[in-house]
C-alpha positions in Angstrom: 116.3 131.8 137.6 115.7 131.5 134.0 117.3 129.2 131.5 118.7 130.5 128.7 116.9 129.0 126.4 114.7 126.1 124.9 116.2 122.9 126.7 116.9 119.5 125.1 115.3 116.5 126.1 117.0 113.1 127.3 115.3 109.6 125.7 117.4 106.7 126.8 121.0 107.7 126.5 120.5 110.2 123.4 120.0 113.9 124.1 117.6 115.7 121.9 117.3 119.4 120.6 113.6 121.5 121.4 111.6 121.0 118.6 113.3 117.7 117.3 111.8 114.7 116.6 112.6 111.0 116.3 111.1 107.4 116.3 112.1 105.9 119.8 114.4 103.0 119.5 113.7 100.0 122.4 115.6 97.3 122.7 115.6 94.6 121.8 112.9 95.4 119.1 115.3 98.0 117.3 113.2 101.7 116.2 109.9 102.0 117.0 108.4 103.6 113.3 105.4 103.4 113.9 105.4 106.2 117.5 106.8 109.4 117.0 108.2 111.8 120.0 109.3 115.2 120.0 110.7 117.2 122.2 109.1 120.4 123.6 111.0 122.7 125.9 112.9 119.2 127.6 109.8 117.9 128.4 109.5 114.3 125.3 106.2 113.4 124.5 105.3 110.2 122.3 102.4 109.1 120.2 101.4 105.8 118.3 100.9 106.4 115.0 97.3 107.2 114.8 95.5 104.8 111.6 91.9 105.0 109.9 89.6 101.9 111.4 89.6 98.9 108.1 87.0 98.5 106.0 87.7 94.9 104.9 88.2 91.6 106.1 91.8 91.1 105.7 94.2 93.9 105.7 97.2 94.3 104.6 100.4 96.8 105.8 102.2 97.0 102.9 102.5 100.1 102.3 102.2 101.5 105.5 103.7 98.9 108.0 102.1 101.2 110.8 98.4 101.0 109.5 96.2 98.4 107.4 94.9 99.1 104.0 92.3 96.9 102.2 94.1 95.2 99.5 
């Protein structure tokens, strides 16, 4: 039997569309910005924001409170 179409995807208690994405929310830490899932066909993959290696001694997030950038 076939389904009729793209499924959704359950994350915690929230239902998903295919193709949508979100940033997980964990408790009790609140959303997660910095990982992104999607959901493919009810199957929910996640991934950490990916960030360039620093070239300096102290970073700061600033801007981007997922990755470091030298100041």
């Amino acid at each position: 039997m076939q389904a009729d179409g793209p499924r959704a995807c359950r994350f915690g208690r929230r239902w998903y569309l295919n193709n949508e994405s979100w940033h997980p929310s964990v408790p009790p830490f609140g959303e997660m910005k910095c990982i992104l899932c999607w959901c493919v066909s009810g199957e929910t993959h996640c991934q950490r924001q990916e960030c360039p290696p620093s070239a300096c001694a102290s970073p700061a997030t600033r801007d981007n409170p997922c990755c470091a950038k030298c100041r």
